[in-house]
C-alpha positions as CSV (number, residue, x, y, z in Angstrom):
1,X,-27.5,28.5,-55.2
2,X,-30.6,27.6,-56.8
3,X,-32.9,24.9,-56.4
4,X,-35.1,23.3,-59.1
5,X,-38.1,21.2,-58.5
6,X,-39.1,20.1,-61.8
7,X,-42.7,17.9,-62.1
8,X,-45.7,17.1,-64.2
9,X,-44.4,14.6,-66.5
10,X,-45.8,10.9,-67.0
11,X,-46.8,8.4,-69.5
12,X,-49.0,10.0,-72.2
13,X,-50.0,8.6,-75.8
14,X,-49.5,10.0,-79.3
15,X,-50.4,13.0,-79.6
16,X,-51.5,13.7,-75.8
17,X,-50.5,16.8,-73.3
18,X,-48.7,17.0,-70.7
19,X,-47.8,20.6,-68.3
20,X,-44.6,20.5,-66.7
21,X,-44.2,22.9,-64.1
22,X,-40.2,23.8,-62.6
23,X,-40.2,25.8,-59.0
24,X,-36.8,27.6,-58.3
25,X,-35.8,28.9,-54.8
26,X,-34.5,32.2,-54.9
27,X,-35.6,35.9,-54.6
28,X,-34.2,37.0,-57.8
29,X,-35.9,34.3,-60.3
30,X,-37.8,37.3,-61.5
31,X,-34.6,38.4,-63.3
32,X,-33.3,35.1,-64.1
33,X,-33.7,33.9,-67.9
34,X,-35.0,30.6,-67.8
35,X,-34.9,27.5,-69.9
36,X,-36.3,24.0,-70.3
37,X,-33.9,21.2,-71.6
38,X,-34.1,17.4,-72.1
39,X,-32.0,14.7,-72.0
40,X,-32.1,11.1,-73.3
41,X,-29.6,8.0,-72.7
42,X,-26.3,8.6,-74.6
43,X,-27.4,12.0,-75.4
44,X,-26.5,15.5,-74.3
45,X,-29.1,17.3,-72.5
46,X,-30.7,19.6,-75.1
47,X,-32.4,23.1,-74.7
48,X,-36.3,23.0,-76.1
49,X,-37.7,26.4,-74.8
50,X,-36.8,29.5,-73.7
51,X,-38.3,32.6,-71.7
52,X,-36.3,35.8,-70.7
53,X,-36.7,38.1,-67.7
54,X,-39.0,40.0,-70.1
55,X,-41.0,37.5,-71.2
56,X,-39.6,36.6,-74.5
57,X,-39.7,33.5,-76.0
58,X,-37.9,31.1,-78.2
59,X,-38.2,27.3,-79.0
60,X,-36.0,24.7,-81.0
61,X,-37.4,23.4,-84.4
62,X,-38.2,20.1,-82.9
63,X,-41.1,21.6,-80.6
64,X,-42.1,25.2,-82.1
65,X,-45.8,24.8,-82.2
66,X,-45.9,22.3,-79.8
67,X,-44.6,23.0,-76.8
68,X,-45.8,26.7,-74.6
69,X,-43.1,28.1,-72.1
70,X,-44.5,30.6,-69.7
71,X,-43.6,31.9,-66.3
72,X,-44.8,33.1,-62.7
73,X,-42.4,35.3,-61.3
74,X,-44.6,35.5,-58.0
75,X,-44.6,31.8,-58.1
76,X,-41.5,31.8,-58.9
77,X,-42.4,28.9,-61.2
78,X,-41.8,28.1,-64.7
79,X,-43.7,25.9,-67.0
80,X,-43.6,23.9,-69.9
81,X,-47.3,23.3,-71.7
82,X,-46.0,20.5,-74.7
83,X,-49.2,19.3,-76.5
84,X,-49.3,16.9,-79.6
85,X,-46.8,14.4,-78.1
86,X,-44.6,12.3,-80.1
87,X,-42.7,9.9,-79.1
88,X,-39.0,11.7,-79.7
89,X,-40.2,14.0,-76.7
90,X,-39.3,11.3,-74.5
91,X,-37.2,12.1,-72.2
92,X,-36.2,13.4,-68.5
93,X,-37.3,17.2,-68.9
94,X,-34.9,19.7,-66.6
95,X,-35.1,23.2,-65.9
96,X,-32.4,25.8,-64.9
97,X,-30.9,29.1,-65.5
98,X,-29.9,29.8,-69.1
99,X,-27.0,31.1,-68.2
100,X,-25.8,28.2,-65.2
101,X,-26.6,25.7,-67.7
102,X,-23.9,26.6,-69.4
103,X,-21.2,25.7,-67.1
104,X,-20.2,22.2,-65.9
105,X,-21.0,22.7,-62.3
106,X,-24.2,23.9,-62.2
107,X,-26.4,22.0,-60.2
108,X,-29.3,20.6,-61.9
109,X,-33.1,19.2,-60.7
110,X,-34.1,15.7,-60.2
111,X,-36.2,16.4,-63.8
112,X,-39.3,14.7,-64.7
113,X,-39.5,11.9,-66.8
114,X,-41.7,11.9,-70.2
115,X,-43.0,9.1,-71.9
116,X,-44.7,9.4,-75.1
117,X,-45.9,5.7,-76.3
118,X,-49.0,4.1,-77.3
């Protein structure tokens, strides 16, 4: 199975940047379509950002603009650029497989925690 590292968060102001950067074990993450999500207390853990084996892209409303996902297949390393921080991005920021997100056993990272506040 997997394993996620996930880092690079912190306590930024309004309208800072942070890079979050998510390492996965594994000699196939080159063909793995990868996503970052968030979570906040009493919340479900939400999907922000996309990227595909290919390299495609997608991002939800909230941080389209914002936020840059990009990958390093040699790395194996995925990464999460979010710039103009608000303070609804605050939250523990996770990583994993699109597709093992989806079921209810999947093993997740530690995440790395987010806050946005002046």
């Amino acid at each position: 199975q997997v394993q996620l590292v996930e880092s690079g968060g912190g306590l930024v102001q309004p309208g800072g940047s942070l890079r979050l950067s998510c390492v996965a074990s594994g000699s196939i993450f080159g063909i793995k379509n990868m996503g970052w999500y968030r979570q906040t207390p009493g919340k479900e853990r939400e999907l922000v950002a996309a990227v595909i084996s290919d390299g495609t892209v997608s991002y939800d409303d909230s941080v389209k603009g914002r936020f840059t996902i990009s990958r390093d297949n040699a790395k194996n390393t995925v990464y999460l650029q979010m710039n103009s921080l608000k303070p609804e991005d605050t939250a523990v920021y996770y990583c994993n497989d699109l597709t093992a997100a989806l079921l209810s056993d999947t093993t997740w990272g530690q995440g790395t925690q987010v806050i946005v506040s002046s």
